[in-house]
N, C-alpha and C positions, 0 to 999 in steps of 0.2 A: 500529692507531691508538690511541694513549693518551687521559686524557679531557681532556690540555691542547690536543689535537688538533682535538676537539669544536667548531665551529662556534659561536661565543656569538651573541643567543639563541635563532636558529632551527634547528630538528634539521636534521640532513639525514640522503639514505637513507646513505653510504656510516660516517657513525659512528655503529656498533653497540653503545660502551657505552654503559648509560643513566645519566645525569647526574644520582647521587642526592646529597645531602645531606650535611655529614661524619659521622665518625663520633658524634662529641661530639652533634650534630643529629637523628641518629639513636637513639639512648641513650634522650633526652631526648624525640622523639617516641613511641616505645613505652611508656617508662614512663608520661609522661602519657596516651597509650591506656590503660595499665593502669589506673590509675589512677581515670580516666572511667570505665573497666568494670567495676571495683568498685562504683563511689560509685551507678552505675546499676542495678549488680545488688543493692546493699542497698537501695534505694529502697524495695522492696518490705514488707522491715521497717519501715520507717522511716514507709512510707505506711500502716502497719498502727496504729504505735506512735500516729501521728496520729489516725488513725479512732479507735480505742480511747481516745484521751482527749477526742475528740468526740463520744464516745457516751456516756463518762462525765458529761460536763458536762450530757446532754440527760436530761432527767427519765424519758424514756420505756425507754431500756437502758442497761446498763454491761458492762464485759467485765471477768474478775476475769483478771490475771494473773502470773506465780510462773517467775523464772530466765528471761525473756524467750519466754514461752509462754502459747498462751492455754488458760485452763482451761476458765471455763464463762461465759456473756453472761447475766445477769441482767433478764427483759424484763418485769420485773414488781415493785412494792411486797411487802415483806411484813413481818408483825409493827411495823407503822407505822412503818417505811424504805425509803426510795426505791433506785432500782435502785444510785445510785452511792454511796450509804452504806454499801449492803450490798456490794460490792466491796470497799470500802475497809475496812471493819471483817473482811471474809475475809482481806485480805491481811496486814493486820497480825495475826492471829490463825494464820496459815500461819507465816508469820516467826517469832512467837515459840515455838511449837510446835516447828520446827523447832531453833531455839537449843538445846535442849534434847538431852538424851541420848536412847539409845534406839532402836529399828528402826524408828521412822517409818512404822510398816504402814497404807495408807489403806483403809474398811473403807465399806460403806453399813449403814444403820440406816432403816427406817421408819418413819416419824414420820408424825403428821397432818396437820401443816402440810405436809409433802412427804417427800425422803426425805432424811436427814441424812448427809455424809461427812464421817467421821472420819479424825483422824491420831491411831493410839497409842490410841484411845479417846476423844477428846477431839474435840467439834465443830471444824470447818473449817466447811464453809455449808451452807446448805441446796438443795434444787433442787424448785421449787414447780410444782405443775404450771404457771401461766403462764410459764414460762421455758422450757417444751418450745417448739422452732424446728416452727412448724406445713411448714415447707419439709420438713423434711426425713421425715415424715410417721413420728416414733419416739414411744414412750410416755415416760411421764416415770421409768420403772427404767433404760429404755435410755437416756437424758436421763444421767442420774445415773450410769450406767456410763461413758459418754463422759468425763464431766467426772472421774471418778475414777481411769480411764487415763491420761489427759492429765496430771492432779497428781503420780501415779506416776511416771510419767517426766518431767515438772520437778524431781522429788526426787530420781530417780537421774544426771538431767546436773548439779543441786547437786552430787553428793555426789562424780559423776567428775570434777568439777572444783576439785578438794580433794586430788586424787591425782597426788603427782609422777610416778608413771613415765606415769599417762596424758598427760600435760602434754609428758613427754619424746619418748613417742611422737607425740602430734599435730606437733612440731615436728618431729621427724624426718623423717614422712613431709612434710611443710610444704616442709623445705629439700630433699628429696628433689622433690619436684614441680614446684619452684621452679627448680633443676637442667633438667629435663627439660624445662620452657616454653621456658625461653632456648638449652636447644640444637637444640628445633624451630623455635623464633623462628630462628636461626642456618642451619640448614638452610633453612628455607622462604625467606630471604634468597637462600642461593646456587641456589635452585630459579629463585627469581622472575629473578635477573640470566642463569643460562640460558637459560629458556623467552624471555625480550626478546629475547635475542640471534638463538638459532634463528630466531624469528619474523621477525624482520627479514632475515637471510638467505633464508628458505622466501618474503618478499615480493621481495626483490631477483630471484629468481630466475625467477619466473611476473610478473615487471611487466609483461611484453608481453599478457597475459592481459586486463590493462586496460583497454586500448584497443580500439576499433571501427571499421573501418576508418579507423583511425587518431587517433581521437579520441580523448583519456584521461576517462575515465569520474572516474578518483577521483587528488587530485595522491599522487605515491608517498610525500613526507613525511609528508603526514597521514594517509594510512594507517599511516607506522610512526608516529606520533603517538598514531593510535586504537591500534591493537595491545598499544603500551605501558601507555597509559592504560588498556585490559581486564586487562592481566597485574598490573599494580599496585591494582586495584581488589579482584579477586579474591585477590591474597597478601592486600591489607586486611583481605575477611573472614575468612580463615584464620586467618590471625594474632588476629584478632577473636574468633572462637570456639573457638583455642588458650587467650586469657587469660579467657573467660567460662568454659571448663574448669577452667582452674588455681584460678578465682577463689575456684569451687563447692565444689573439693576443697579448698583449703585451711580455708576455712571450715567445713566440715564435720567435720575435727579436734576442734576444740573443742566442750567442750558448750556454751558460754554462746551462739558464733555457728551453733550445727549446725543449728538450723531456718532459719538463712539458706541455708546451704551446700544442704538437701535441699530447700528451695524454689525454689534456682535452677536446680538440677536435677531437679523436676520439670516447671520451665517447658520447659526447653530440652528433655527426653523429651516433654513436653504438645506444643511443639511439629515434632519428627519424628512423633511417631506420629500429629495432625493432619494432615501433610503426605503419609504415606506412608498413612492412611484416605481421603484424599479421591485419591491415586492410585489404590489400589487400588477407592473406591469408582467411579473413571472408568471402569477398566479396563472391563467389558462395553459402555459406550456407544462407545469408542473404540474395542472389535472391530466391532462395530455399524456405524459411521461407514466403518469400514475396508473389512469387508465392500462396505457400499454404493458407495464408489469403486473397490473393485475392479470388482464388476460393469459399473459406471460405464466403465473403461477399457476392459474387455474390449466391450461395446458398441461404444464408439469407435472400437476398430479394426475392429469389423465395419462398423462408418460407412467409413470408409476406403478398406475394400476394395471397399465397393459402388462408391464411385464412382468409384476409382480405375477399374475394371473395365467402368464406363459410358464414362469417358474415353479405352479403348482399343477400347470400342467392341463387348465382350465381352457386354456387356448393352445390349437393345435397351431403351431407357425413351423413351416414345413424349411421356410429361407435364415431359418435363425434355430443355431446349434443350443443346448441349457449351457455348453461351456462358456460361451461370448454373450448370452443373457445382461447379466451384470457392466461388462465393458461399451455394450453397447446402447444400455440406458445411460452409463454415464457420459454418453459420447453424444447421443442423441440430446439431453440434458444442455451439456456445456454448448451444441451451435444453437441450441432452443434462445438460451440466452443472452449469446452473443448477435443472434437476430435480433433479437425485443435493445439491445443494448444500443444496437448500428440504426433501428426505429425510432428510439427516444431521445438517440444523440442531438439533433437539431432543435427538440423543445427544452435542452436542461437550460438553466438560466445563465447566462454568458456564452454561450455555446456558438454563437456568431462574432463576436469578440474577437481582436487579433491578439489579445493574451489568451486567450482559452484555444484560437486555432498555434501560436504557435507553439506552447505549452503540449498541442496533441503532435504534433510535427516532431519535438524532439522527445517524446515518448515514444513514440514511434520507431525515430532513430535506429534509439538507446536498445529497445525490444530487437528489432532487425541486426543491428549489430553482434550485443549480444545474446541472444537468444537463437545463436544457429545450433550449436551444436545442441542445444534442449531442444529444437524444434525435431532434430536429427534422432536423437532417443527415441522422443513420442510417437514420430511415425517408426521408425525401429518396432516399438512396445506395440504399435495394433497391423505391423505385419506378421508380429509372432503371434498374438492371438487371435488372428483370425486365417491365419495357414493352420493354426492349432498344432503346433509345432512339438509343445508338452503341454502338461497340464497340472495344474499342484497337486500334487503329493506324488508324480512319479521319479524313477528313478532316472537320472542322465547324465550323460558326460557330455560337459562343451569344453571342446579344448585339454587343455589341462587337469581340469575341473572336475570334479563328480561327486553326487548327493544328490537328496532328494529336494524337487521345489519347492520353497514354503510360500514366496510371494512370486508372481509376476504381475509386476506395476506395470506404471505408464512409462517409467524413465529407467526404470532397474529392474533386473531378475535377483531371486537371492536364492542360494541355495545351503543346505546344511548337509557338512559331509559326517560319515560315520565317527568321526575324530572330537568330535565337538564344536568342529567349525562352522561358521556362517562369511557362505562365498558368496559379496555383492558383486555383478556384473553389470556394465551396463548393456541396453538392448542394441545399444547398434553394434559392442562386442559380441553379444550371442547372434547377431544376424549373418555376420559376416565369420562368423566360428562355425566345425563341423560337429552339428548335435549327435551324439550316438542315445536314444532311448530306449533303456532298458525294462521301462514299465510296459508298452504298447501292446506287445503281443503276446502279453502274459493273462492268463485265465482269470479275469478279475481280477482283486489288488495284489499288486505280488511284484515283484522283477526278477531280470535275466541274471545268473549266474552264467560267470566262463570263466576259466582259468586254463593256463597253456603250461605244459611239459616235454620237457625233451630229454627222451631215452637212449641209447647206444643200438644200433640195429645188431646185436646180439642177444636182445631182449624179444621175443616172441610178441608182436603188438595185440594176436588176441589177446594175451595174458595181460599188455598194458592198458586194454579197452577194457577187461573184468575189472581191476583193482581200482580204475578209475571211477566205474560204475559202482562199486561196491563204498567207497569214499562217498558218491555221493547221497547213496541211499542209509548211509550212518550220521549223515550232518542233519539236525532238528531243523523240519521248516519247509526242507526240500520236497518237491512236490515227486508222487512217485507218477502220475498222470499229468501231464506227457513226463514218458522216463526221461531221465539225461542220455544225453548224447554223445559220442565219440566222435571225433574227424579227427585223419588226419592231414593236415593243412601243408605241411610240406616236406620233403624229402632233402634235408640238407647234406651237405657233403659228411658227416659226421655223424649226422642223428636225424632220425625222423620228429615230426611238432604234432603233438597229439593236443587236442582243443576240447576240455568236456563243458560244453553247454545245458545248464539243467535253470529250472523255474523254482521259484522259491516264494513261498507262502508264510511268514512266520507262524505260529502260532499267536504271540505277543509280539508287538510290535519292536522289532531290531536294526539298529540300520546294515545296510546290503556291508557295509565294512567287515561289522560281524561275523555276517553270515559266514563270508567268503573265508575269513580268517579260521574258523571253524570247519570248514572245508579242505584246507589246506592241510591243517593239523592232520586231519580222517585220512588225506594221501598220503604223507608221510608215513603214519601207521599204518594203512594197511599194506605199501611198501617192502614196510618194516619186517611183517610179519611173513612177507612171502620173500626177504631175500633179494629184493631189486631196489640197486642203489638208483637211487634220483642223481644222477652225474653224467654228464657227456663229455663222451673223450673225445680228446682231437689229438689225430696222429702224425707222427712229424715221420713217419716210416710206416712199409708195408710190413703187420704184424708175421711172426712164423706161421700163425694158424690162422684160418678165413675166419673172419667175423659171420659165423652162419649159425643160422637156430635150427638142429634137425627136428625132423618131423617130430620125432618121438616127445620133444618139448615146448608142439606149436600149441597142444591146449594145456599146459602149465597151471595150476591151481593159482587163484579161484576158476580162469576159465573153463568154458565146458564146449565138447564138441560140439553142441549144437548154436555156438557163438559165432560170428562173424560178420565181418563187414558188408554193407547190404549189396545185391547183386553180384556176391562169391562162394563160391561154395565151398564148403566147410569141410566136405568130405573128400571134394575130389584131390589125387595125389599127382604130384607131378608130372609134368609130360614126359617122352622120351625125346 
């Protein structure tokens, strides 16, 4: 694919080259990086040359200085002139001294006022003792030796820069370096449009990788988007500290700019050897750290096996249910590692830092603030399991709600009702909700059936306890051990509440919706089939005739005399 093939202007994955710039654009970009990388790496002089004539101006110091070098900072009056008179009357008496013929040898002389350095014999300045730097903790000989090294060598890059072949050589090596930039700039060009491309390929090829059962995690253009954008950021700083290189050495050629060239290169050595002292000084809290998570791990898998081996039943643990097995490896797990975490906290590197303490202060916060009510589920989710309250796959009603469990997490319950629904709750909803469960006390896997009816008390109830029992023993599934059951639950002003609770076993697995619906149908018909309407009256008058069932139609087909309610007898007839 060429790049007039390219897609304009959104990328796409299948074109792999990257859509840079022309050439003419490019040119014109690095040099103006060049450029910038100069003007920023002379700064530094420049912010110097500034201070220096702001300290001049200030009656309290001046700095004397000769070929763009400082000699000596004058922080004191003396001989009744101020700091920056006596600069300036130094410099001009350097200068003219220098005009002159001669080997320019700079010498000290003690003097009373201080100590006197000469050129040739001839004063230059003085160095009094208030002009010792109390920082740097030296006498005023060693004061004065400083300042007169310093002059020495502003007088010998004067005098190299007076010298054609050194002039020839700094240029040389100049365009010689200047060479060498632009064909690692060249190179690091055809690096950067390789590694794009690879990269885009090595993405084309693992994009299935993405996805989650079938989801795409990240879209595949902006991945090679990002990709590209990292490979072009880092040639940046390459290229970046390819021309802070060149910048250093070129300048350092010359005498007039060589204390720029050796100050840019001390920065950039100031900072790797910063960078490579604070690795190296990491280096023992990060074995430290490392140590502590190994041990950490190797724990974890003896966590593992414990209870892996509880789970098969290998280990008899009489304080731990197989139900909370699972919840409470993962519990025991999670403080395992937040112990090894609150261990290793003080050796990770920055970890003493007041960016790294308050950085931990306002994550902190942020978790404390908002993280109440998730903290509020959590402990919710291990007070349900471990009252063991239900269990998955039984049958329950919380609240409103009813279906069976398919998850109980750490933050939600989920339940599936016979409808095709999937009810999430959260735990501290089901904590403070009234659980009814209808798995618990059912014969192995199975749940509670009940359903309520209300008949007219002109209806004979043994005959509504037969037909109720006989519904239930026509519904598939129904267990016939324990039989269903009859009660009746209340005697209201109109009609008695008959409740038949029976157990239910599918055969195939059906939800209790099902069942129950199935159930319902089987009362109706058998109902049906004996002539008692499902309807309760309610009377707005006393009928002509009593609402009574005589005897002759207390055992009513299906009932049989030998039916009745427990602790009544079936046969005896009424009192007088």
């Amino acid at each position: 694919m060429t790049r007039s093939e390219c897609p304009d202007p959104t990328p796409w994955p299948g074109c792999i080259v990257r859509r840079w710039p022309s050439a003419a654009a490019r040119r014109a970009l690095f040099t103006g990086l060049a450029l910038l990388a100069g003007l920023a790496l002379l700064l530094p002089g420049a912010a110097s040359a500034a201070a220096s004539e702001t300290t001049a101006a200030a009656p309290s110091e001046a700095t004397l200085r000769h070929f763009n070098r400082d000699i000596v900072t004058f922080r004191a009056p003396a001989v009744g002139m101020s700091p920056a008179v006596r600069a300036q009357r130094a410099a001009d008496r350097i200068a003219q001294q220098l005009a002159g013929p001669g080997p320019h040898a700079v010498t000290l002389k003690p003097n009373p006022l201080g100590t006197i350095v000469q050129i040739d014999g001839a004063i230059a300045f003085f160095v009094t003792p208030p002009d010792v730097d109390v920082l740097r903790e030296e006498t005023q000989d060693q004061a004065a030796e400083r300042a007169a090294a310093a002059l020495r060598e502003a007088i010998e890059a004067s005098k190299e820069s007076r010298q054609f072949d050194a002039l020839l050589r700094g240029m040389g090596i100049s365009l010689a370096a200047t060479a060498v930039g632009i064909g690692l700039l060249w190179l690091l060009r055809r690096v950067r449009r390789a590694a794009a491309a690879w990269l885009v390929r090595f993405s084309e090829a693992h994009v299935e990788r993405l996805r989650i059962s079938g989801v795409e995690l990240i879209r595949h253009d902006r991945l090679v988007w990002a990709v590209r954008g990292m490979v072009a950021l880092l040639s940046l700083l390459v290229g970046a500290l390819a021309v802070y290189t060149w910048v250093g050495l070129v300048l350092s050629q010359f005498p007039y700019s060589r204390v720029w060239g050796v100050g840019l290169k001390q920065s950039l050595v100031g900072l790797f050897s910063d960078i490579g002292g604070a690795v190296v000084d990491a280096v023992p809290g990060l074995a430290t750290a490392t140590v502590i998570f190994f041990i950490t791990r190797f724990v974890s898998s003896l966590l593992d096996a414990f209870f892996m081996r509880a789970g098969r039943n290998e280990l008899q643990v009489s304080w731990l249910d197989p139900e909370v097995l699972g919840p409470t490896r993962r519990l025991a797990k999670i403080l395992l590692w937040l112990f090894a975490l609150a261990m290793a906290y003080p050796y990770l590197p920055g970890a003493q830092t007041e960016a790294f303490k308050g950085l931990s202060v306002l994550i902190g916060l942020m978790l404390s603030i908002g993280s109440s009510n998730l903290v509020g589920h959590a402990g919710s989710g291990l007070i349900l399991t471990y009252a063991r309250v239900y269990r998955r796959g039984e049958y329950v009603r919380i609240g409103d709600h009813e279906g069976t469990i398919t998850e109980l997490g750490t933050f939600v319950t989920r339940l599936r009702t016979g409808l095709g629904e999937e009810v999430t709750l959260s735990n501290s909803l089901v904590l403070g909700a009234v659980t009814k469960n209808y798995s618990r006390a059912v014969k192995g896997a199975g749940f509670v059936l009940d359903t309520t009816v209300t008949i007219g008390y002109d209806t004979p109830w043994r005959q509504v306890q037969a037909m109720l029992g006989e519904a239930a023993r026509r519904t598939p599934g129904v267990l016939a051990d324990p039989p269903p059951t009859v009660f009746q639950t209340a005697l209201s002003d109109f009609y008695p509440e008959y409740r038949l609770v029976c157990q239910a076993v599918p055969h195939e697995p059906r939800p209790r919706a099902l069942v129950l619906s199935v159930l319902h149908a089987n009362i109706q018909d058998v109902f049906n089939e004996h002539g008692v309407q499902i309807m309760s009256p309610h009377y707005f008058g006393d009928p002509d005739q009593a609402k009574l069932v005589p005897r002759s139609r207390w055992f009513a087909a299906p009932a049989r005399a030998d039916d009745g309610a427990p602790g009544v007898d079936a046969t005896a007839g009424p009192r007088a």
